[in-house]
C-alpha positions in Angstrom: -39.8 -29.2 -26.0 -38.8 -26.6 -28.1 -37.9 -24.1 -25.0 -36.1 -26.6 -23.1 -33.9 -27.2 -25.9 -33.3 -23.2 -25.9 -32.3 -23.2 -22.2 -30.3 -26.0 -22.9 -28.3 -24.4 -25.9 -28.0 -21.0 -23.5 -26.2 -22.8 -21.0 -24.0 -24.4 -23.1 -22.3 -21.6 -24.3 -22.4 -19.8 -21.2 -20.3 -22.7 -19.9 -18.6 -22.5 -23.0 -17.5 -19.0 -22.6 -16.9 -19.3 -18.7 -14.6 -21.6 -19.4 -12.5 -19.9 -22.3 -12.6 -17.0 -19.8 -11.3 -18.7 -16.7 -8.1 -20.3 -18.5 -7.4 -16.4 -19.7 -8.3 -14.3 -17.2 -6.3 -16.8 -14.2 -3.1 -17.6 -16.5 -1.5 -13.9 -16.1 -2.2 -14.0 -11.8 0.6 -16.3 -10.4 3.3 -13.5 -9.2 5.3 -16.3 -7.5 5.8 -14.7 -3.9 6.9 -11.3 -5.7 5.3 -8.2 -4.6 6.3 -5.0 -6.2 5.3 -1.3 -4.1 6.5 1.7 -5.8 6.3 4.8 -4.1 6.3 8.7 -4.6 7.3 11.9 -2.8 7.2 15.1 -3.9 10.6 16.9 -3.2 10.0 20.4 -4.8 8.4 21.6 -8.1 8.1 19.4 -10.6 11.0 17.3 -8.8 10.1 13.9 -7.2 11.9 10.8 -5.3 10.7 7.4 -6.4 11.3 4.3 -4.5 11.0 0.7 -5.8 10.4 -2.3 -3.2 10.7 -5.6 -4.6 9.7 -8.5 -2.0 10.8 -11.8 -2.6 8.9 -14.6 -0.7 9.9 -18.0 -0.9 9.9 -19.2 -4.3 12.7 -17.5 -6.5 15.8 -18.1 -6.0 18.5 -17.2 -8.5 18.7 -14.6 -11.2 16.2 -11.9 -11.6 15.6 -8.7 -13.5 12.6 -6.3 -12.6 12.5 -3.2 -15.4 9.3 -0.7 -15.4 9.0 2.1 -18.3 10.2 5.5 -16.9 6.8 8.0 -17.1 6.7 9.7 -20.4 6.6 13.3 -19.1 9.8 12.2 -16.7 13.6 13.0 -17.2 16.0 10.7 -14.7 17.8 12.5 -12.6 20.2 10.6 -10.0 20.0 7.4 -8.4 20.0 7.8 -4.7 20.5 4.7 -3.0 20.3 0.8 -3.6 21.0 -2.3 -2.0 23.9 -3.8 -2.1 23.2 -6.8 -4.0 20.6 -5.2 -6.7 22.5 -3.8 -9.8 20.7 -0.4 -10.5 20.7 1.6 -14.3 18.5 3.2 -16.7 18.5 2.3 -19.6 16.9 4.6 -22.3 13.2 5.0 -20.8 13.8 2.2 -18.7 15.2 1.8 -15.2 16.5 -1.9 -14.0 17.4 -3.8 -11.0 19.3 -6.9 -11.3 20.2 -9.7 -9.4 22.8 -12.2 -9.6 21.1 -13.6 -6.8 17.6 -13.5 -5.3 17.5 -14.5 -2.6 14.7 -16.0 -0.3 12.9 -14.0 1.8 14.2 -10.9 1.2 13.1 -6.8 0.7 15.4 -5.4 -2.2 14.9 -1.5 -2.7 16.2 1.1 -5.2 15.4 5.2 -4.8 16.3 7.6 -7.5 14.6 11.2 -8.5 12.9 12.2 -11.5 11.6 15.3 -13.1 8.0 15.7 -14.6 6.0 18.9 -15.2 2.6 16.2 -15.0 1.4 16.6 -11.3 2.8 12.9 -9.4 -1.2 11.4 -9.0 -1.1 10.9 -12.7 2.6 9.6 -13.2 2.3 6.0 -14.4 5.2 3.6 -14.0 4.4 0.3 -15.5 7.1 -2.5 -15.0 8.0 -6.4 -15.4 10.1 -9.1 -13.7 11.7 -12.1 -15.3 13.3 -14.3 -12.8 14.5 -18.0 -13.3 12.7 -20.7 -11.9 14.4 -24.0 -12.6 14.8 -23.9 -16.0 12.4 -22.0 -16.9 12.0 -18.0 -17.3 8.6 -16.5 -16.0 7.9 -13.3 -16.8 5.5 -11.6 -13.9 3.5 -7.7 -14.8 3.8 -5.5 -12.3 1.0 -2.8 -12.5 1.0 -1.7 -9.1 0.3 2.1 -8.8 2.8 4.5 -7.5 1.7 5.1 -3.7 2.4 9.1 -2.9 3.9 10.4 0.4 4.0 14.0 1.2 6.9 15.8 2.3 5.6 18.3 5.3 
């Protein structure tokens, strides 16, 4: 009796803990239609071009602001082209896009070159997007890596 009453006890907090894990580890996974791809391209020596796709699926519609942290070792350069509708800047180590208007089912993009002495495979460019939906804001992490091209 004893050892059934030890399985019993095991499983109980292993359902416990699968539980407490599954509200956690599924609450920061809803990206609402977004998909973020960042990409890379090495122009010269320590100079690169860095394109931002934001993809908007069905779900947003309104206002939206996607910001991602500049890489550490990286000085802004220029901005080199943007949609019409996305409202580029940098902001201290931050560069933004913003919308007035999101709209459905719709690519936005943003390019702009940087400057980092770090080789690009290890440039980092972390990044967010709030956008409206209804009423309420949701904040959605982008951590996507940056995807390299080569210039030949």
């Amino acid at each position: 009796m004893l050892v059934s009453s030890r399985i019993i006890y095991k499983i109980f907090i292993f359902l416990i803990v699968g539980a407490m894990l599954s509200f956690t580890l599924s609450g920061d996974t809803k990206n609402y239609g977004i998909t973020v791809k960042k990409t890379i391209k090495k122009i010269d020596h320590n100079h690169y071009e860095v394109g931002i796709h934001v993809r908007n699926a069905d779900q947003i519609n309104g206002v939206a602001r996607y910001q991602a942290k500049l890489p550490i070792t990286a000085d802004f350069i220029q901005e080199i082209g943007r949609d019409e509708s996305v409202n580029f800047r940098v902001a201290g180590r931050k560069v933004k896009m913003i919308w007035m208007h999101m709209q459905k089912n719709k690519t936005y993009s943003a390019k702009f070159q940087i400057k980092s002495k770090v080789n690009m495979n290890k440039l980092k460019m972390p990044g967010k997007l709030s956008v409206h939906l209804g009423d309420e804001q949701v904040d959605i992490k982008d951590s996507s890596e940056l995807i390299q091209f080569n210039v030949e």
